[in-house]
N, C-alpha and C positions, 0 to 999 in steps of 0.2 A: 704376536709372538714375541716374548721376551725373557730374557737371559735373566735369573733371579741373583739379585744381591741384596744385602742390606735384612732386616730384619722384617722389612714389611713383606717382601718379597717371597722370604720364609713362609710367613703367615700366608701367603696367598696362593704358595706351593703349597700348604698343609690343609687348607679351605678349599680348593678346587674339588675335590670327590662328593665334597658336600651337593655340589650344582651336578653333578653327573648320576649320581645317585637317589635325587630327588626324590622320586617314584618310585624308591624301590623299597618293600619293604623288608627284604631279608638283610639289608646292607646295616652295619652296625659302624658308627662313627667311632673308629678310634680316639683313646685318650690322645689329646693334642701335645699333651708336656710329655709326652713320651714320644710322639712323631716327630717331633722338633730334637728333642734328645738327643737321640739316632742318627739326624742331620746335621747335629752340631760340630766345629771343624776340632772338638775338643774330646768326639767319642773316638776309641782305638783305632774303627777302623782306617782312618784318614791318615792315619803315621806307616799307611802303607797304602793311600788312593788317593785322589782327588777327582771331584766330576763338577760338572757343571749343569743345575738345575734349570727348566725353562718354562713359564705360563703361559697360555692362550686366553688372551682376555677379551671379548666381547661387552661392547658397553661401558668398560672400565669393572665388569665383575670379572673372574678367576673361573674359566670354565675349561680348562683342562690344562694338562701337565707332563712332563716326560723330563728325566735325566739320563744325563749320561756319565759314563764314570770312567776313569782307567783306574784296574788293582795291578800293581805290581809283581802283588806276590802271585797272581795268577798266569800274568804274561811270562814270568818266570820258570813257572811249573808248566806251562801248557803253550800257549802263543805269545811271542811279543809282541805281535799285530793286532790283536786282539785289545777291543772292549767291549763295555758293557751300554745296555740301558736298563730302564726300571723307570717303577713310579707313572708308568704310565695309566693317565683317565682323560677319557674323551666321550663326548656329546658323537652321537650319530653322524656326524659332519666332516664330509672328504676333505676339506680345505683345513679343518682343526688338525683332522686327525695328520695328513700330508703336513704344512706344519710346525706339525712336532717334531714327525721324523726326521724331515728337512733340516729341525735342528741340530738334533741329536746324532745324524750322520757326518751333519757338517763338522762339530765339534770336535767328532769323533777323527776323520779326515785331518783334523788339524792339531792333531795329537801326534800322525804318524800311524795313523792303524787303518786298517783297511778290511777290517770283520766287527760286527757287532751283534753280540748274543744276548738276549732278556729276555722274559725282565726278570732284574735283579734289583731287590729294594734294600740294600745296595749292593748288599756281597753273597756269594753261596752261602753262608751260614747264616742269613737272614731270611727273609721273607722273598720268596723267586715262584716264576711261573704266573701262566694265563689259565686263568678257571676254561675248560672247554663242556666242564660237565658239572653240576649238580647248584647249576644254578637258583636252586627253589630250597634252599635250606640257608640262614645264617651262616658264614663262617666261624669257625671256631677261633681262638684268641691269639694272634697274634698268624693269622693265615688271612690268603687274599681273598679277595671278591671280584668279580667281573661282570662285563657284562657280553650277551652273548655277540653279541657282530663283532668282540673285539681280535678273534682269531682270524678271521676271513679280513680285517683289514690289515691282520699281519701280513697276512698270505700275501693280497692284494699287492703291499709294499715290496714284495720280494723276495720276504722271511719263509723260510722253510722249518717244519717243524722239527725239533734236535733230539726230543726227548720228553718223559710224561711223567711224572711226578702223581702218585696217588695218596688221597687220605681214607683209612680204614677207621670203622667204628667197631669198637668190641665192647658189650656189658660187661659192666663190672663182677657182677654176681652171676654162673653159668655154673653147671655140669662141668667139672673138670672131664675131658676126653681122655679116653684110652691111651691116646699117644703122647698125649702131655703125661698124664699120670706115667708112662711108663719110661718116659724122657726125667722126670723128676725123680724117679725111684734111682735111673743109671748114674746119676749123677752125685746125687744123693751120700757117699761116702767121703768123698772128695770138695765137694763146696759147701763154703759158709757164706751165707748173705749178712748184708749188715747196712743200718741206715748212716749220713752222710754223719762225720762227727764234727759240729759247725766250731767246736774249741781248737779244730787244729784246720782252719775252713781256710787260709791261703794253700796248703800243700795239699788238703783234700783236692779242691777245684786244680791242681796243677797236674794231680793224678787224673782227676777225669779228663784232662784235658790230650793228658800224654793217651789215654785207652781210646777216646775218640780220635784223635788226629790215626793213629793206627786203624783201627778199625773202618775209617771211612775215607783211606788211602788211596783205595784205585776205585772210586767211583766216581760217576760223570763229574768232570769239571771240577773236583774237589779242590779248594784250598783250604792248609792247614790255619786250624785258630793259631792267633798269636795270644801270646801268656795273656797280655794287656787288655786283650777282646774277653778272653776266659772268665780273665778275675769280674770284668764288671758284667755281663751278662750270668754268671753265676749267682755275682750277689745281689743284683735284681731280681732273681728267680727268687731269691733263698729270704728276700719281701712278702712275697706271695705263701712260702708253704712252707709246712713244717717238716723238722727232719726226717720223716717217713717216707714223705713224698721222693726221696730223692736215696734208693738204695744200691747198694754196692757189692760185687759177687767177685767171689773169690775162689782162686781150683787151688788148692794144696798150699793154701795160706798167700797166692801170690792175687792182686786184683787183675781179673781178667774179662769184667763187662760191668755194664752200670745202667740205668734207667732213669729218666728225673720224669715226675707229670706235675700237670700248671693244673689250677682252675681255670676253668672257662670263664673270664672275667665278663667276655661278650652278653653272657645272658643276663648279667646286673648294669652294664653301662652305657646298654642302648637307649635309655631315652636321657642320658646326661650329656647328647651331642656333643660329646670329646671334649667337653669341660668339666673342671676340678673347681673351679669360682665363679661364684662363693660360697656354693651349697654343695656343690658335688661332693667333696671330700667325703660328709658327713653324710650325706647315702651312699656312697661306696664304701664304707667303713660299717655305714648298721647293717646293710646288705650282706658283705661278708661274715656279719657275725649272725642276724639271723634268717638270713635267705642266701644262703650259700650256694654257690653252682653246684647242679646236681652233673652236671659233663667236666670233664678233665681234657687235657692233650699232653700227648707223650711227644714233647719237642727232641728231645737230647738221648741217644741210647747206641749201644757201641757193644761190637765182643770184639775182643782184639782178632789181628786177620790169622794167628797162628792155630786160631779153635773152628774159623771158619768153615764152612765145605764138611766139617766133621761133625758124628753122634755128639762129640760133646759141644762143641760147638751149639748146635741146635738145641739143647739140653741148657743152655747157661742161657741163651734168649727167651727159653721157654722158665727158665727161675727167673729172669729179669721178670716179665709180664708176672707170675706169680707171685712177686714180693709186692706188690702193689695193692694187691688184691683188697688183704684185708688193710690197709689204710685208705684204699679209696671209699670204702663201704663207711665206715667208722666215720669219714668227713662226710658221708651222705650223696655221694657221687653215685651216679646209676650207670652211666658209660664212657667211654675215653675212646680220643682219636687220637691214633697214633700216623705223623703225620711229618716231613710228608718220607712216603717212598717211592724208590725209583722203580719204571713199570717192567724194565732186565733187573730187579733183583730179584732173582726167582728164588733164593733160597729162605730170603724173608719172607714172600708176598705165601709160601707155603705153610710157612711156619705161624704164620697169622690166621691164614684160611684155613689151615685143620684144628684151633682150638675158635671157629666162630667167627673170626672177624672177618668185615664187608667195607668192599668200597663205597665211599658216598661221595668224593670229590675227586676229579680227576684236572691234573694245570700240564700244562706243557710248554715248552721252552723253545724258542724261534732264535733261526742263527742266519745273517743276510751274510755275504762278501758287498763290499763297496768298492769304487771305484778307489784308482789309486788315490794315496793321501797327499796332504800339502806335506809341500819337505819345503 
């Protein structure tokens, strides 16, 4: 077990799921320039965390992995005892898996904290939770994979489960419903939809930014994006898709919800083993132009909290999902996961399941107390 630095160390934090995932074949190897991205000390989130990555190597190969992190802006808004972990992949193995946590507690202890909640790859508005269900399907694009004994060796360690986190799958092309059709008609005099305008794309993204941090204020463990996370995970998205994908509603000319959907880049880059060199690029580029993902994911979507709980409310989520419609069709998409939600939002998980939509993945979120910390 050992504490990663330097750049090899990187590499062998970002290689590890490779050895854990061997055998599997619904696991899709992430792009690696983009795993490494994320972890670099020069993406936003780090101008409000730091964590310390850690390898489990056998033989001198990279066979499992786990970090820990402290966010600031979390302990802030929630606990100041509190951190994180994430990143976590391990081989069947008590002494791997033990460890890691070993480490990742210890760290965590020497921080000052004395609770630790994951996984978080790295922060709530990334990639979080343990697959406990839908093991037999590929992940969708930029969502986790697992494997199954990885809950019971939470447990095992202490971790209690926090919370569950679902992905829904809805067809693109359905029978509008009665209650949609009649939630569309109510609203209908009052909202204008409209797609992202990328000529005025710094103050767009600061607008979404402002209706998300709103909109997903008092849910588990929320912390707010910061502008600096916004802007660049925007314009990473806005790489991938055209300005349809990413539309904007409006009640009485003011913006008041938004929707963005990705392609599923998962189903063109699985057999590019998360490399881009020296060939990749140039099948990731003719793929997208002519083998397009036929699946989407709805990562980013918000109604501000003042429409909540209400007709209209329900009514501007139900326009969100319907501006999409016909631009996912038009790209050649056949269904979208919208992803993830929490398994207490009841007023979504309703408003999804009566126009069609079904869960296919279920993750969930483990929270231990630790013994006091080093002071």
């Amino acid at each position: 077990m050992e504490p990663v630095s330097g750049r090899r160390g990187i590499n062998d934090f970002v290689s590890a799921p490779s050895y854990v995932y061997s055998d599997d074949p619904h696991w899709v190897p992430p792009l690696k320039f983009e795993r490494k991205g994320g972890l670099s000390s020069k993406h936003p989130f780090f101008q409000h965390a730091h964590w310390q990555p850690f390898v489990a190597y056998r033989d001198g190969r990279p066979v499992g992995r786990i970090s820990a992190q402290v966010d600031t802006l979390f302990q802030e808004r929630h606990d100041p005892s509190g951190a994180f972990f994430g990143c976590f992949e391990s081989p069947p193995d008590e002494a791997v898996i033990d460890g890691l946590f070993d480490a990742a507690e210890d760290w965590a202890r020497a921080q000052g904290c004395n609770r630790l909640l994951g996984p978080f790859n790295l922060g709530i508005n990334q990639e979080v939770g343990v697959l406990v269900d839908g093991f037999y399907a590929p992940p969708c694009f930029l969502m986790g994979h697992g494997r199954p004994y990885y809950p019971c060796a939470l447990q095992q360690r202490g971790y209690d489960e926090a919370t569950r986190m679902l992905a829904y799958e809805l067809p693109i092309v359905f029978d509008t419903p009665p209650i949609m059709a009649s939630m569309l008609r109510y609203v209908s005099g009052r909202v204008t939809v409209r797609p992202l305008e990328r000529k005025r794309l710094e103050s767009e993204l600061e607008l979404l930014r402002d209706i998300f941090n709103d909109a997903w204020a008092n849910n588990w463990m929320f912390v707010p994006w910061t502008s600096e996370e916004f802007q660049a995970v925007g314009r990473e998205i806005l790489m991938l898709v055209p300005d349809d994908f990413l539309q904007i509603v409006e009640v009485d000319g003011e913006p008041a919800a938004f929707i963005v959907m990705i392609p599923n880049l998962n189903e063109v880059i699985g057999d590019l083993n998360g490399r881009l060199l020296p060939l990749g690029w140039v099948k990731l580029l003719w793929r997208l132009k002519v083998r397009y993902p036929t699946s989407g994911r709805v990562p980013l979507m918000g109604v501000r909290r003042r429409y909540q709980g209400s007709r209209l409310g329900a009514g501007l989520a139900m326009c969100c999902i319907d501006a999409l419609r016909e631009p996912s069709r038009l790209a050649g998409l056949r269904r979208a996961e919208l992803s993830w939600i929490l398994e207490d939002n009841k007023g979504m998980r309703s408003i999804l399941e009566a126009i069609g939509a079904r869960v296919t993945k279920t993750y969930a979120m483990f929270d231990k107390t630790l013994g006091e910390p080093v002071v």
